[in-house]
Each structure stands twice: as C-alpha cells, then as structure tokens.
C-alpha positions in Angstrom: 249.0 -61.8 70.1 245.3 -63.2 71.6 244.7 -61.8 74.7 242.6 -61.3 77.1 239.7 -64.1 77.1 240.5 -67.6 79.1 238.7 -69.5 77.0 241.8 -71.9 76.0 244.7 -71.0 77.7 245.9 -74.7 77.6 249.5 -73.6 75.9 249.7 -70.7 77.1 253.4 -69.9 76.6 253.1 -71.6 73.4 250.2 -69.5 72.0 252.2 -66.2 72.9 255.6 -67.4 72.0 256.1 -70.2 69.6 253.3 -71.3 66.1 252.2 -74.9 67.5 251.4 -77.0 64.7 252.6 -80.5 63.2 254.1 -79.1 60.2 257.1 -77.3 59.9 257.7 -74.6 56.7 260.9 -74.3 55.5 260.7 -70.7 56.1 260.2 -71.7 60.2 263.4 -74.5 59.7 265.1 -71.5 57.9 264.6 -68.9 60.9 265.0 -71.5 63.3 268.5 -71.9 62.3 269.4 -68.2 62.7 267.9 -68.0 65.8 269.9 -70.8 67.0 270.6 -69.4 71.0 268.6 -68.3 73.9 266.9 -65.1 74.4 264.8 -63.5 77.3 262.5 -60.6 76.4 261.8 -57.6 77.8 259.6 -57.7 80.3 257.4 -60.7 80.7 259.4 -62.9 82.0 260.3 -65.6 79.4 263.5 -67.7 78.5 263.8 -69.6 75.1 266.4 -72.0 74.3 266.8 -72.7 70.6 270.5 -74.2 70.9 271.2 -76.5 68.2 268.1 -79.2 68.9 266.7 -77.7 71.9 263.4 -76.1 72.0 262.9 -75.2 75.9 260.5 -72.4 77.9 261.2 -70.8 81.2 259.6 -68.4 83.5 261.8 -65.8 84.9 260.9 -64.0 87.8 263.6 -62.0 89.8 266.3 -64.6 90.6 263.9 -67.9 90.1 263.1 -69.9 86.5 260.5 -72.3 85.7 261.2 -74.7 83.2 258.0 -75.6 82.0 257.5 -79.3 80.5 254.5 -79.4 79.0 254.7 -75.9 76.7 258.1 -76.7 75.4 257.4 -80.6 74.8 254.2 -79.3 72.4 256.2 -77.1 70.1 256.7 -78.5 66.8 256.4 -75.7 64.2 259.3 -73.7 66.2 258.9 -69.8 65.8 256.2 -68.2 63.7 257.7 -66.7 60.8 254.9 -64.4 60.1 255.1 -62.8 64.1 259.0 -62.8 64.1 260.6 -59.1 63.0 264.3 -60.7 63.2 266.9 -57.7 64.3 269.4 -57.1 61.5 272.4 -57.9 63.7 270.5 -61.1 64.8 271.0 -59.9 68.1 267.2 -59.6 69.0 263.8 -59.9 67.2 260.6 -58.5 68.3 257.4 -61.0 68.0 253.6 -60.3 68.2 250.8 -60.5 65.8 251.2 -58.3 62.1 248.1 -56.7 63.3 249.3 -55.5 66.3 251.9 -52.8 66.5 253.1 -53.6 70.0 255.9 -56.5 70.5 257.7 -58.5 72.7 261.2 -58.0 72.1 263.7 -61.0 72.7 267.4 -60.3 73.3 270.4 -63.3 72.4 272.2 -64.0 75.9 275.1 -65.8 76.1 274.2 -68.8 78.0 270.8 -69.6 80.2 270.5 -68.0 83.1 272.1 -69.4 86.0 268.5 -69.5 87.6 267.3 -71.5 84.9 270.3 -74.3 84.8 268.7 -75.4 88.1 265.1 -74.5 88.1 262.7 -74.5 90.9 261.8 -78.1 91.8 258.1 -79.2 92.4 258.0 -79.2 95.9 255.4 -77.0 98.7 258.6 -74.8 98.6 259.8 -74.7 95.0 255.9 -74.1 93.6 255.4 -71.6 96.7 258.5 -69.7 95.6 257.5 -69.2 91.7 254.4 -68.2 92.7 255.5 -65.5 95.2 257.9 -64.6 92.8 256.0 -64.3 89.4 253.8 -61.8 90.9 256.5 -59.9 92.3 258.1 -59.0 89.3 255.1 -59.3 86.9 251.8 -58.1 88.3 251.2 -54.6 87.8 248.8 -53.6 90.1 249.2 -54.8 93.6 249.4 -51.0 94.7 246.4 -50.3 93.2 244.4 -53.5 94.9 245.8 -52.1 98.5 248.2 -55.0 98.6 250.8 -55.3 100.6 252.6 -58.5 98.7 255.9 -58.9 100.5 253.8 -58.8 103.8 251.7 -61.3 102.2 254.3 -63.5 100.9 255.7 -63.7 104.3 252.4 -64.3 106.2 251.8 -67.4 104.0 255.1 -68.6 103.4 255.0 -69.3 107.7 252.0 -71.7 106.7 254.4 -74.2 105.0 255.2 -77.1 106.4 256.9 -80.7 105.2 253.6 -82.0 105.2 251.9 -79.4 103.1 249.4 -80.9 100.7 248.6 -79.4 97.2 244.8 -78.6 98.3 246.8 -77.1 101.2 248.9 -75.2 98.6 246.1 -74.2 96.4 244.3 -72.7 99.3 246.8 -70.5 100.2 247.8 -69.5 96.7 243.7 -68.6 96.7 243.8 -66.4 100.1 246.8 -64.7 98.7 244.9 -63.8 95.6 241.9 -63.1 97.1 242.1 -59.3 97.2 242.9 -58.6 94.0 239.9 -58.4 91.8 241.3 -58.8 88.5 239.0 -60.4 85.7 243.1 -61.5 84.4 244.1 -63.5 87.3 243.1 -66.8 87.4 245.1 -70.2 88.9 244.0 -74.1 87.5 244.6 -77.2 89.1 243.8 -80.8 88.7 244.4 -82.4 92.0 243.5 -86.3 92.9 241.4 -86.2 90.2 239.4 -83.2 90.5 239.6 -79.9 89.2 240.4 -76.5 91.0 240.5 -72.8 89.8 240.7 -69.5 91.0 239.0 -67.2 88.9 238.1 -63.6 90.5 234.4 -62.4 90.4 234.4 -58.6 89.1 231.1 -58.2 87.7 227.6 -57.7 88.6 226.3 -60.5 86.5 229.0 -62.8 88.0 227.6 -61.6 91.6 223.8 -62.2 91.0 224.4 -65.5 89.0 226.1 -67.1 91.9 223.7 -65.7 94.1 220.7 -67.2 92.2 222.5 -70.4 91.9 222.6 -70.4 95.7 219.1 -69.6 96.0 217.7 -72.2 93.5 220.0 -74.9 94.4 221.6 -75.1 90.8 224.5 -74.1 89.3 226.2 -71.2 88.2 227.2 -72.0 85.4 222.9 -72.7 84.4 222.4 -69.4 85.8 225.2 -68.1 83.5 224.0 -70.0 80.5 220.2 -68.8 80.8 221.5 -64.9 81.4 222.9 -65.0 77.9 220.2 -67.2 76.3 218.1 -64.3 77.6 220.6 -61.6 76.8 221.3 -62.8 73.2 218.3 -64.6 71.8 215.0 -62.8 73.5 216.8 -59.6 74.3 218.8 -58.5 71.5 217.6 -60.4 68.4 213.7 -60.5 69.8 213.2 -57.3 71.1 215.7 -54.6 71.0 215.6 -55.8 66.7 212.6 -57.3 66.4 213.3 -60.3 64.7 214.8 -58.4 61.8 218.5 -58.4 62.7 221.3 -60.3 61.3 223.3 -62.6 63.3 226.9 -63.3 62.1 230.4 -63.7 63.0 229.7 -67.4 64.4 226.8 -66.4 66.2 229.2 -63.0 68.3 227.8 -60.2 66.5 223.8 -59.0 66.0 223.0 -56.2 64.0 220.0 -54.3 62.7 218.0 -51.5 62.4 215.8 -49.6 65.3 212.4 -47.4 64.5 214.1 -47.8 61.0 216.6 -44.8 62.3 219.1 -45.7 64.1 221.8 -48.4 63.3 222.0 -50.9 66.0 225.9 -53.1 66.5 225.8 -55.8 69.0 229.4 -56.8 69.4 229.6 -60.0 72.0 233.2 -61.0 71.3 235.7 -59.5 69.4 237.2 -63.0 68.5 236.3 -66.2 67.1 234.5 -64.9 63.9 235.6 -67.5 61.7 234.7 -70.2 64.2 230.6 -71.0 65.1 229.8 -70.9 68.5 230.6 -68.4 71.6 234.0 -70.6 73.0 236.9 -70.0 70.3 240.0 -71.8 70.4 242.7 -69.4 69.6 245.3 -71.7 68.3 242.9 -72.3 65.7 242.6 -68.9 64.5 243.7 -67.4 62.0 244.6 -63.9 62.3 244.4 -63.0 58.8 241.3 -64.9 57.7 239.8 -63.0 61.5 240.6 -59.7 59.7 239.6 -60.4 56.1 236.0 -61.3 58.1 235.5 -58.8 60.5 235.9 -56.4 57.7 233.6 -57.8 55.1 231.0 -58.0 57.7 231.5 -54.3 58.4 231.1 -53.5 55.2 228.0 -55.0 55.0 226.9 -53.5 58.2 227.7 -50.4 56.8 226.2 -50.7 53.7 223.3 -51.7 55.3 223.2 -48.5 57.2 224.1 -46.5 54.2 221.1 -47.4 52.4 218.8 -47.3 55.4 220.3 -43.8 55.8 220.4 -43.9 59.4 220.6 -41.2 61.2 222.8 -42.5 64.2 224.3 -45.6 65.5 224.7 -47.6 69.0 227.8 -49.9 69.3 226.6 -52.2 72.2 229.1 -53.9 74.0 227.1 -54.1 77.2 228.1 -57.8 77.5 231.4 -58.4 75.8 234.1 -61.0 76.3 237.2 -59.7 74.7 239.5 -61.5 72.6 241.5 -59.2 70.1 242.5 -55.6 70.2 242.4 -55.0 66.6 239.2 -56.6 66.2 238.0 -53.8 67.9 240.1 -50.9 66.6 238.6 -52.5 62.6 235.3 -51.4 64.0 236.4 -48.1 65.7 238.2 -47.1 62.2 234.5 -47.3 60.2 233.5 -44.2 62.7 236.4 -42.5 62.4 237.4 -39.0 60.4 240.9 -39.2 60.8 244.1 -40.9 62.6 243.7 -40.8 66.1 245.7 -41.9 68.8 243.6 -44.9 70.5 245.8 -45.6 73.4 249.4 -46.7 74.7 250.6 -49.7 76.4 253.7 -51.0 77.9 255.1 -53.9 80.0 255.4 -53.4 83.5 258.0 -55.4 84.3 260.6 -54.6 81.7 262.6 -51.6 83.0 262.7 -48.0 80.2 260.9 -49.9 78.1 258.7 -47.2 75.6 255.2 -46.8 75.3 253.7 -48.4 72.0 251.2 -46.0 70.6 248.2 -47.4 68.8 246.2 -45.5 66.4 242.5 -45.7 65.0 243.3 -45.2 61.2 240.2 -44.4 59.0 239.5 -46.5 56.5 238.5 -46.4 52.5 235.9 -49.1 53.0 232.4 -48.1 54.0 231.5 -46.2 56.9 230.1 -43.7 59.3 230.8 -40.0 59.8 227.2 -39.7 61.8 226.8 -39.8 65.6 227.9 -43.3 67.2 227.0 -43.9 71.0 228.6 -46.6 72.9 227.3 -48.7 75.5 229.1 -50.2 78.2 228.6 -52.0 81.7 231.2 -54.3 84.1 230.8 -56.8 81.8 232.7 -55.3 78.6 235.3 -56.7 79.4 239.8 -56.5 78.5 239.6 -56.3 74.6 235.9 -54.9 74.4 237.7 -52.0 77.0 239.9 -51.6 74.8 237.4 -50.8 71.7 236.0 -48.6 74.0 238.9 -46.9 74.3 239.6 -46.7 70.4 236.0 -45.7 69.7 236.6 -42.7 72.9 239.2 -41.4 70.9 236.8 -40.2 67.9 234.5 -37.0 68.4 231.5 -38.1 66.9 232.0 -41.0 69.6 229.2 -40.6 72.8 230.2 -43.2 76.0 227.0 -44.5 77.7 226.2 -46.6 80.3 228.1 -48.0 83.4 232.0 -48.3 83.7 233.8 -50.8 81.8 235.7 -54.3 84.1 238.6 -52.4 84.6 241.0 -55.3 83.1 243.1 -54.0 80.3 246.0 -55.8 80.2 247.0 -58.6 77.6 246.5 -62.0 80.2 250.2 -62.7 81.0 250.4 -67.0 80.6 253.0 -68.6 83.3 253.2 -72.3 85.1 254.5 -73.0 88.3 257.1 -76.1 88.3 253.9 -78.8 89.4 252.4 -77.7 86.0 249.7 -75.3 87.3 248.6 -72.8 84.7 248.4 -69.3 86.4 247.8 -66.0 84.6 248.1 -62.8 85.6 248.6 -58.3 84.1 251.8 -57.0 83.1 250.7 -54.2 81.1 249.9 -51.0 81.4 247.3 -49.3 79.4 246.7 -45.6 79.2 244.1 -43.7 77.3 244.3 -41.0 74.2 244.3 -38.8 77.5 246.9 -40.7 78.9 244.6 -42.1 81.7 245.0 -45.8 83.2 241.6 -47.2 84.0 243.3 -50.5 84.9 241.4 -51.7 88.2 238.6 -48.6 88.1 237.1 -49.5 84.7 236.3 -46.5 82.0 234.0 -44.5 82.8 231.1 -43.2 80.7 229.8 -39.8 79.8 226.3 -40.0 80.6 225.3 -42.7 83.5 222.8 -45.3 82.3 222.0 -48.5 84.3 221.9 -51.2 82.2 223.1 -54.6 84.4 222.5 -55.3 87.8 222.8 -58.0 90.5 219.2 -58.9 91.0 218.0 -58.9 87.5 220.9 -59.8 85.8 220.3 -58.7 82.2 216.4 -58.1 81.9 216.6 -54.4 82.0 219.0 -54.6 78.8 216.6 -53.7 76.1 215.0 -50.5 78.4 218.1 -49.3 78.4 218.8 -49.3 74.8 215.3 -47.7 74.2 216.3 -45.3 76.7 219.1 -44.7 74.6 217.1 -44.6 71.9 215.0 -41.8 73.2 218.1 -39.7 74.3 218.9 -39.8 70.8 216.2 -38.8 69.1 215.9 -35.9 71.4 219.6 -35.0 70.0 218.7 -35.2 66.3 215.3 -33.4 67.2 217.5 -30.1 68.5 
C-alpha cells in the first residue's frame, strides 16, 4: 500500500482500496463478480458495496458512516487483482501491495450497516460528528499526545451553533487538532474559493523555515524550497561528493564516493523512482516497475562500492520524505547477513488483530557485509523511520545522528460527509526490540547534530565529515 507521504492524497480511499484506472481487465470483471457483496475490514474503518452494479465507499467509525461521493464515483477498474488474496470460502480477502506482507483484511456482511443506510448528512452537526468520531475509534495515539479527546469533543461540540460557518467549523476541527503533533494528521478544505489545511509542524526545519519566512517577509514554502536547493544541490552533490556523485532515481537518491573510502547513500525519498522530479503521484506508480528500479540501482551502487573496495558506508537519510516501506527494507537487505526480523505492525482499531512481522531478507544480488552507519535527524520521516528501523535490525548497522519524526504509521485516508479529506495513524509499529517510537522518534546510538532551527541545513555536510572522521578512527583501531 503507499503510505505515508501527502504528496497526492486526492483518492485517498481509492488509492488504498480499489485500482483506479479507465480500463477494466477481465481478470478485475472476473473478481468483481465473486466479490459481488459488502465487506468491512478489520480495523480501519471502511465499508465497500460491490452488490450487483454498485461500487460505494464508507467510513465507519463506532456507530457513524460516511458515504463518500467523490472516491466511489472515481472507481472504474473495481478491485486490483494483483493486491486481492481472495479467502477460499469467499468469505473474506486480504488486500495490500505483493510487496508488503501486512493486509487489510475485508470480511462479507450480510447487508450495510445500519449506520451506513443513513449516513451522516453535511451539516455543522453531521461533519462535527464524523470527525469526533473517526478519531475516536481510529487514531492511535491520543494517550500518548496528553489528550484528553472525549473532554475535547465535548468542549467543542458546545461551540456549535445553527449558524456555524465552515471557516467556523474548520477552526475548531484545527484547535481540536492542535495538540497532537503528528507529521500523519493533516485536514484540507476548499472554502468560498480558498484553500485551507491543517498540517502539524514536527520538525526543526519546519520551525526555522516559517520563522525565516516571518522574518524576511516571504513565504515558507521559498524558505522550504531554497533549504533543499541548498541541502541537495550545494550540500550533498557539491560538497559532501564533490561533484563526482551520481544522481538517480528521478533526481531522490545521490551517491558517491568520500576520501575514495567510504561509500556514501543519500536516500531523499523512498518513492517515486520511476517518475523525475521530488513530488510523485502514487496512482501513477507502479509497484513492480518501483522494485525492478530500486534494485538495479542498488546494484550498481554496490558494484560501485565493490570495485572502489570501500571500506565502510553511510546511508544518509538526514532529510527523507517517506513513501514505501519496502523501498526501504530493498536497501536494508544489501547490508544484511541474514533474515532478521525488521519490525511489526498492527491496526489499532481492529480488536485481536495479530501483529504482522516483517523481515530484512538478504539478498543474492550485490552487497555489503562491511560497517554501514546511518544518519538520521527529525526530518527522516514515516517510511525513511521505518528503513531505519530495518537497517537497526542488522549488527554491522551503527545509528547516528538526532532522533527520527516519530510518525510510523501508514497515513490512514478518511472524508468527512462535506468532502473534506482528513488523514490520520491507525497503526502501531514496534521495533526488532519490540519498542514503539510512535510520537518520540528513534533514537540514535551516538548523538550527532546535524539540523537545526537557525541554520536549517548548513551544518549538513560537517556533520557527515564528522562522521567521516568517527569512522576512520574505527577502522584505524
């Protein structure tokens, strides 16, 4: 499933759910027609009606249902057939990526739920009640954010009156996010014409760029675009490389060679490879052709390593975006001696549901046995976390810098009945230690400061020479 970055969220239901496309296989008409019901899954929250000609989404949350308009008007290649594992007593199936062992399972119900038949209207109330209600039963971590949500719910609910306007709305949905710093969480809006959004800010970068913006009378967004200009282009490929790197993957990953030594893996996103450019739409992506890439550029890392004979290397997600788990758990497996357990994860909000265990399975291809040492800050970010996890898992794996964002979970997509994209964290990820960092960030092994809020990303390439000098003390012992 893509998780994790908001840079296209736009179907969200759609992207996790249902194959949107304008053809149609056989293979989808043929699994369409054995699916012919409705299911709810396991946790998550979603209803899907696939009687006879029907192709409708819901959002279920406790005792209330969404029925959202746009998402099910937009599907016209049904269900995936590749992402579907249909249950031998068509009863259930379990869907997710192939190249990601955890699913969300769907189970056949007899009819829609009742809440569903008559869903929430858009109204102040209806929209205030799915939103109360979503994070309710799906956000995982309002215990660890200090919050006290039914107190919450009832303080703002006694703000709504018949004359409640949607600014009015969106600013209390805001205030009621407010304390939870969660890179996940985000609300959209278009209202009279202009555009709102709610989008927690949970990194140092984030902090000093709107700072700056304020300062220079610009925007932050300039400020933004300028930090990675300086991050990417004069930083990484100018100094830290030299000018002798390789950039690849669509312009996300940088690689080359330090003091001739040391292997150096600049990992921005870990989606997008097939696409140019640093936004990726991920209903344009093709999983498959993502993993056939990310691997032959691997192995051309590593054979570039190989014949360099480098002593060690330094996987630098000091600045990472996210985008697919097993994007990252390709490039854990080239350091890696054996299987290892990586992590688990499971859905908050579907009651005994098991743990999914993830592994980092060596691979034949080429690789590294050597010393690897990560580097990570605030702004490695939900699936770059979670290739730190993978790449903690191996011993020959050293964790450097600042702690991670702290935002693990896949990004859970809902709508409220006025058509409001919100998203929000439903899972729960633990470590090979068994260790949730959801909220606190991982932490590394030996403290480096890389980021900051006054010079945003300047001190970047001293702190990879630091590193640099930290390890060739280690060889030299």
């Amino acid at each position: 499933m893509y998780r994790h970055s908001r840079t296209v969220i736009s179907m969200a239901v759609c992207l996790q759910l249902l194959a949107c496309g304008t053809g149609v296989s056989r293979e989808a008409v043929a699994l369409y027609a054995r699916l012919n019901g409705v299911f709810v899954s396991d946790g998550y929250g979603y209803v899907v009606d696939l009687r006879g000609d029907t192709r409708d989404i819901y959002h279920l949350s406790i005792d209330t249902c969404v029925f959202d308009e746009d998402t099910s008007a937009v599907i016209q290649q049904l269900l995936g057939p590749d992402d579907v594992i249909e249950a031998a007593d068509g009863q259930s199936f379990a869907y997710g990526s192939a190249y990601e062992p955890h699913k969300i399972t769907f189970h056949r119900i007899a009819a829609l739920p009742a809440a569903c038949v008559t869903p929430l209207p858009d109204t102040p109330q209806g929209n205030f009640d799915a939103f109360a209600a979503t994070f309710t039963a799906h956000y995982a971590f309002l215990d660890l954010h200090g919050v006290n949500w039914p107190q919450q719910v009832a303080s703002a609910r006694s703000k709504l009156t018949s004359s409640t306007t949607d600014e009015d709305l969106f600013a209390l949905f805001d205030e009621m996010m407010a304390p939870l710093e969660d890179s996940h969480l985000s609300l959209d809006a278009e209202i009279n014409g202009r555009e709102f959004s709610v989008a927690p800010v949970t990194t140092a970068l984030s902090r000093g760029a709107i700072r700056l913006a304020a300062e220079n009378g610009t925007s932050k967004q300039k400020v933004v675009l300028s930090a990675l200009d300086d991050y990417w282009n004069q930083g990484v490929a100018e100094t830290i490389l030299q000018g002798q790197g390789h950039e690849t993957a669509g312009g996300k990953l940088q690689y080359g060679l330090i003091d001739g030594t040391i292997g150096y893996i600049n990992v921005l996103m870990l989606m997008g490879y097939t696409s140019d450019g640093f936004s990726s739409d991920a209903s344009e992506l093709d999983d498959a052709a993502e993993y056939q890439l990310i691997n032959a550029i691997l192995d051309e890392i590593m054979i570039s390593f190989d014949e360099a004979n480098v002593s060690a290397v330094i996987v630098d997600a000091s600045l990472n975006f996210g985008g697919s788990d097993y994007m990252g758990r390709e490039i854990a497996a080239r350091f890696a001696d054996k299987q290892r357990l990586a992590y688990t994860k499971s859905p908050f909000d579907a009651a005994g549901a098991p743990e999914t265990s993830v592994y980092v399975v060596p691979t034949d291809r080429p690789s590294f046995d050597g010393p690897v040492y990560l580097m990570t800050t605030d702004s490695t970010v939900s699936a770059g976390e979670i290739m730190a996890m993978a790449l903690r898992a191996l011993p020959n794996v050293t964790h450097v810098g600042q702690p991670t964002n702290g935002s693990h979970s896949d990004v859970l997509n809902k709508a409220l009945p006025n058509g409001w994209p919100l998203t929000l964290s439903n899972e729960i990820y633990r470590d090979h230690t068994g260790i949730a960092w959801e909220g606190r960030g991982i932490p590394p092994e030996i403290p480096l400061d890389i980021f900051n809020e006054t010079t945003l990303v300047d001190d970047h390439p001293a702190a990879v020479a630091a590193l640099v000098t930290h390890i060739q003390s280690d060889l030299n012992k």
